[in-house]
NULONU-755104 format. One line per field, with one value per residue: chain; x, y, z negated of N, C-alpha, C in turn; residue in three letters; residue number from 1. Coordinates in Angstrom, 2 decimals. Layout:
chain [A,...]
nx [X,...]
ny [Y,...]
nz [Z,...]
cax [X,...]
cay [Y,...]
caz [Z,...]
cx [X,...]
cy [Y,...]
cz [Z,...]
resn [ALA,...]
resi [NUM,...]
This chain:
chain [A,A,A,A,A,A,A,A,A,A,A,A,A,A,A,A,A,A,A,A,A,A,A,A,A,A,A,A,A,A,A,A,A,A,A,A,A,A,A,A,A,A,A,A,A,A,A,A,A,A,A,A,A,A,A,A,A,A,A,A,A,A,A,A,A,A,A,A,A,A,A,A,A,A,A,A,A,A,A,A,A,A,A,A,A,A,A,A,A,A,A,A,A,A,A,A,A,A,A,A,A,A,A,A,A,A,A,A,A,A,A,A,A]
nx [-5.72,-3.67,-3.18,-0.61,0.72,0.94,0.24,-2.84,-4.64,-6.47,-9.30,-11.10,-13.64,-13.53,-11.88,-13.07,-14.44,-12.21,-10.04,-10.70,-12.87,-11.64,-11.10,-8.40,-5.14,-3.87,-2.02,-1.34,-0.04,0.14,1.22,2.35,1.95,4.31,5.96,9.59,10.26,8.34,8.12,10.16,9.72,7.05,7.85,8.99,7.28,5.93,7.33,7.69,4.97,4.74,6.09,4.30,1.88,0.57,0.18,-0.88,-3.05,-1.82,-2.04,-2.05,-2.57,-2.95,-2.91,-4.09,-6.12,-7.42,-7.80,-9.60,-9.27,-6.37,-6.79,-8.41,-6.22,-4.44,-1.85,0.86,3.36,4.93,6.42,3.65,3.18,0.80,-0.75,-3.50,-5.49,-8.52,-10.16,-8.26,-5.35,-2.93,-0.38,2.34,4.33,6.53,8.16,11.18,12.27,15.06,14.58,15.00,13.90,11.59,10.27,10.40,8.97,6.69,6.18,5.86,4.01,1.77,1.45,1.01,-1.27]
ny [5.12,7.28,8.56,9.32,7.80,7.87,7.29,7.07,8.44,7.45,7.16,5.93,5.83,5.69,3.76,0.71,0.30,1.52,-0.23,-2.58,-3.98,-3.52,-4.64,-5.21,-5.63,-4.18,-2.45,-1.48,1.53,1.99,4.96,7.46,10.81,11.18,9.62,8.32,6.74,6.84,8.62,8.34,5.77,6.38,7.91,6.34,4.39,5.82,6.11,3.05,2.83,3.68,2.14,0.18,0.67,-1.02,-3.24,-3.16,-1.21,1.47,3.06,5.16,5.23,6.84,6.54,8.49,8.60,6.09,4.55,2.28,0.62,-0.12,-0.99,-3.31,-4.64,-5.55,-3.42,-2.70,-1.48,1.63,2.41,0.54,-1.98,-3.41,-6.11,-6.03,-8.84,-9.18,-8.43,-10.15,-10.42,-9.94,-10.04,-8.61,-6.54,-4.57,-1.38,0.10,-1.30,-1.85,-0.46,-2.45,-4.90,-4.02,-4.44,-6.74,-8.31,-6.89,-7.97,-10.39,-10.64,-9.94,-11.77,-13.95,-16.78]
nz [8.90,10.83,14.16,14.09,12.13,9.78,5.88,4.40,2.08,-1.13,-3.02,-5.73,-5.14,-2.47,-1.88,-1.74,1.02,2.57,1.86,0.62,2.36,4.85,7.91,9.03,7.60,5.05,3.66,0.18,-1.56,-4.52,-6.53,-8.94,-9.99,-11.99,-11.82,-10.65,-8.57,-6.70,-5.06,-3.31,-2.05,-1.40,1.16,2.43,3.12,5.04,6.85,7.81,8.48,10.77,12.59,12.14,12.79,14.40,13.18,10.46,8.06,6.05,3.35,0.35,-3.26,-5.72,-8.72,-11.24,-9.74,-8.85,-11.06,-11.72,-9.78,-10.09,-12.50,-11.74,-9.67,-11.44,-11.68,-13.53,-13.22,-11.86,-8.81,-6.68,-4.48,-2.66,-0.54,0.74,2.47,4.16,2.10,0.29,-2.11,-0.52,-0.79,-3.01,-5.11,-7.24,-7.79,-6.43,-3.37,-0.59,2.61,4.45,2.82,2.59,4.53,5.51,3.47,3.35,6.25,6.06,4.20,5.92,7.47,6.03,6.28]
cax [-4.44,-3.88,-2.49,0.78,1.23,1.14,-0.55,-3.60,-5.02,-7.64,-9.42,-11.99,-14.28,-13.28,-10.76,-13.26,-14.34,-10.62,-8.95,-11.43,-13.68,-10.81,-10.70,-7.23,-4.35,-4.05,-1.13,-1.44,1.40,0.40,2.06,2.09,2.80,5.49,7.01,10.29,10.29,7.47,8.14,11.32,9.10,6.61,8.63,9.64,6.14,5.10,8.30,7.70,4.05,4.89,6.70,3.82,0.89,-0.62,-0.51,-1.78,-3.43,-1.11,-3.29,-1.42,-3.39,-2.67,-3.47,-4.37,-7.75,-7.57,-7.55,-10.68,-8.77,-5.48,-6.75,-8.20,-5.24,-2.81,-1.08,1.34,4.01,5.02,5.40,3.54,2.59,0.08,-1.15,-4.89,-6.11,-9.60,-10.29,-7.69,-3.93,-1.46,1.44,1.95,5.69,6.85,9.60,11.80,13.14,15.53,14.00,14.94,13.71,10.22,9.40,10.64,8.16,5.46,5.99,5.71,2.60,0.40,1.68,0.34,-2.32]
cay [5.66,8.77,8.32,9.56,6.42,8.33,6.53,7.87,8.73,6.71,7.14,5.08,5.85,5.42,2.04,-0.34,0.40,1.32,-1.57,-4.31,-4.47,-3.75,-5.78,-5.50,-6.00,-2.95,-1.94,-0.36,1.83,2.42,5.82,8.14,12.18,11.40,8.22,8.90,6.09,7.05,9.52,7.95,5.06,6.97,8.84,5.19,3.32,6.73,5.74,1.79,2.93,4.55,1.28,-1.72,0.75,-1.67,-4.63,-2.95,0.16,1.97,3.67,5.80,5.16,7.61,5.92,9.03,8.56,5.33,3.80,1.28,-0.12,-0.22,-2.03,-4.69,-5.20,-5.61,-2.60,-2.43,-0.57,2.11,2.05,-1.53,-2.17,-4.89,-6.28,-7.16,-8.91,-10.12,-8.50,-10.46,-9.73,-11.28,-9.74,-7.60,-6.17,-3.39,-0.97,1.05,-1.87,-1.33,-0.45,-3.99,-5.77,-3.36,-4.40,-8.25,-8.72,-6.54,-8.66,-11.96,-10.40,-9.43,-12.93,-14.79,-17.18]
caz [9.26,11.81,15.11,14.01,11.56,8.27,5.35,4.30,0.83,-1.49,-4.37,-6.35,-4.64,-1.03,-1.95,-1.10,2.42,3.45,1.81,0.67,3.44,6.05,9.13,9.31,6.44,4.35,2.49,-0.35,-2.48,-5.63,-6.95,-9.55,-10.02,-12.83,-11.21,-9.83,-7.72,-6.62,-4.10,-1.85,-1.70,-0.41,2.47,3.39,3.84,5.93,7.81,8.09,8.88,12.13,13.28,11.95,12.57,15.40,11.89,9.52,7.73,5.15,2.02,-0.91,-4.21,-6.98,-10.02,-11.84,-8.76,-9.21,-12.67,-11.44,-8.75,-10.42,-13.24,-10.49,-8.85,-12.95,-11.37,-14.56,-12.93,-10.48,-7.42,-6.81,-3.07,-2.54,1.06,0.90,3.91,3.60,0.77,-1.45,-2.09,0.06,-1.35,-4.20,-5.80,-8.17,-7.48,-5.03,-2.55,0.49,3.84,5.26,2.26,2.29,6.00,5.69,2.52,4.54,7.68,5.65,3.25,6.99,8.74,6.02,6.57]
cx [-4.60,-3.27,-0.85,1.65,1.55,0.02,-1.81,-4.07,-6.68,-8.20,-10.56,-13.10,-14.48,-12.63,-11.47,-13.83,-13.14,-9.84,-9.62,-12.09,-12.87,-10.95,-9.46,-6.58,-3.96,-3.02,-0.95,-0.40,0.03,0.84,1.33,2.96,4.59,6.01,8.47,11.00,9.90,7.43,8.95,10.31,7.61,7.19,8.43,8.59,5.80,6.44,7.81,6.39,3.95,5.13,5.70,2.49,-0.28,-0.96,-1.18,-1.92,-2.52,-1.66,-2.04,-2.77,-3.02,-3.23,-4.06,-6.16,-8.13,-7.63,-8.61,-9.98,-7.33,-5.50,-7.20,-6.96,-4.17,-1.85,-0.42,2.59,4.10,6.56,5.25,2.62,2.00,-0.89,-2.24,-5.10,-7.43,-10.08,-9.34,-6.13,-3.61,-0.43,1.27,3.70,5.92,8.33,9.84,12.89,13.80,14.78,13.69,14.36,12.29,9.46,9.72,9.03,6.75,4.97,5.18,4.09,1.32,0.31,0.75,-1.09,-3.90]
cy [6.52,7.69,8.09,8.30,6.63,7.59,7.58,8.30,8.51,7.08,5.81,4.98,5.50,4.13,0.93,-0.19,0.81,0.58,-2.93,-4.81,-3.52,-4.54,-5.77,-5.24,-4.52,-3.01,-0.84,0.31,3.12,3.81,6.53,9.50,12.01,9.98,9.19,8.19,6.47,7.81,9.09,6.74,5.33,7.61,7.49,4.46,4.68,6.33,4.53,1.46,2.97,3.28,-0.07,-0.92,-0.26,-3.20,-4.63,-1.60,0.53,3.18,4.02,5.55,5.81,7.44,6.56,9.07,7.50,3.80,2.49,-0.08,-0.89,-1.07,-3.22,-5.37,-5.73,-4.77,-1.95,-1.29,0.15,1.93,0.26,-1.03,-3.39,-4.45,-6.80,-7.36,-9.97,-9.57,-9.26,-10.42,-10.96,-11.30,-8.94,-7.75,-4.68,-2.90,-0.38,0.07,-1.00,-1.44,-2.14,-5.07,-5.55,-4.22,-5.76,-8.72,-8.12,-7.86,-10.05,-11.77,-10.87,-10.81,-14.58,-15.32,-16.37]
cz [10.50,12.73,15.17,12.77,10.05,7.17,4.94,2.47,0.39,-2.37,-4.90,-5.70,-2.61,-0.68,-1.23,0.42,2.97,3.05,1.57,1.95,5.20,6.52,9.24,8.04,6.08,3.45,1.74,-1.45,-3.22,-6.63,-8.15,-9.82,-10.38,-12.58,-10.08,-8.83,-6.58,-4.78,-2.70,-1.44,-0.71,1.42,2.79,3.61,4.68,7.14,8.48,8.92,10.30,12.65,13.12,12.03,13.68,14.50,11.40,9.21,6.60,4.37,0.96,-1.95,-5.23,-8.18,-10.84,-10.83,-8.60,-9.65,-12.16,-11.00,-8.81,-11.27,-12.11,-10.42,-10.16,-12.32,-12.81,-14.68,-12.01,-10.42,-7.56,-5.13,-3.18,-0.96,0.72,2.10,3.80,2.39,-0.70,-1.32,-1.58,-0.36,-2.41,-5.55,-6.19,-7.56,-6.12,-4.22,-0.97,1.72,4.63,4.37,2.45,3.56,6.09,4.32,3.45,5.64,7.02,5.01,4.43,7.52,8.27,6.32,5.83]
resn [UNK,UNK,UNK,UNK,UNK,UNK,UNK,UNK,UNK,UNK,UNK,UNK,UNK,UNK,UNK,UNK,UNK,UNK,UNK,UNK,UNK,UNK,UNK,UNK,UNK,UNK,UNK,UNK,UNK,UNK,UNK,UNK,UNK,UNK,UNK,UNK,UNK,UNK,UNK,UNK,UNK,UNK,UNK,UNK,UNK,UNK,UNK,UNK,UNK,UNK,UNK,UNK,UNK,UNK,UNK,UNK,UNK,UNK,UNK,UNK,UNK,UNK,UNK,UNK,UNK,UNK,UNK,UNK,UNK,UNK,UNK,UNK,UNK,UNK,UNK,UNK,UNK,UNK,UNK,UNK,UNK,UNK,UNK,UNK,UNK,UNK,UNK,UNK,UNK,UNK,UNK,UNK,UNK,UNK,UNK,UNK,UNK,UNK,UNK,UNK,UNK,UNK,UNK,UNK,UNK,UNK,UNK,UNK,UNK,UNK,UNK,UNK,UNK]
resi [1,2,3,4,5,6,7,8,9,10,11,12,13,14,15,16,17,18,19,20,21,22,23,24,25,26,27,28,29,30,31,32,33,34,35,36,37,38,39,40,41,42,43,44,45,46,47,48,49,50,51,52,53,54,55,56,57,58,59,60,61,62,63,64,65,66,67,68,69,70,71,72,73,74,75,76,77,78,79,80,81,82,83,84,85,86,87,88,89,90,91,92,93,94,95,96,97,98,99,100,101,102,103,104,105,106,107,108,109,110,111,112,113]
């Protein structure tokens, strides 16, 4: 993640050194071109980013880059955010939730044990 708290962008090839073998809890959103979730959900983890970047790292995954990683994770729908920390999911939900629900499930995903 930048300075400025924007998420960054993964592919198959880059996934596991910026989210498996993170030292710190990694949230990752899921997306796709023709999702029309897809996009507000975006704006709003580059938002939520700015405010939890001293928790965790915030990663965009574009499923059409990768399919590898997506199958891993049973990424069945978009948008699906999942928190690995350690290498293994802490959290992991489908869909375009509200700001206060995005950053309460976040908080709880990074806090767990």
């Amino acid at each position: 993640m930048n300075a400025a708290g924007d998420c960054i962008n993964v592919t198959d090839e880059t996934f596991e050194a910026e989210v498996v073998r993170s030292k710190r809890p990694v949230v990752v959103d899921f997306w796709g071109e023709h999702c029309s979730y897809c996009r507000p959900l975006g704006f709003l983890l580059d938002e939520v980013a700015t405010g939890m970047a001293e928790k965790a790292k915030f990663v965009k995954a574009d499923v059409a880059l990768n399919q590898q990683w997506a199958s891993h994770y049973r990424v069945t729908g978009l948008p699906t955010v999942i928190v690995v920390k350690n290498g293994e999911v802490a959290g992991q939900w489908a869909g375009l939730p509200a700001k206060k629900t995005l950053i309460s499930r976040l908080e709880a995903a990074i806090a767990a044990p």
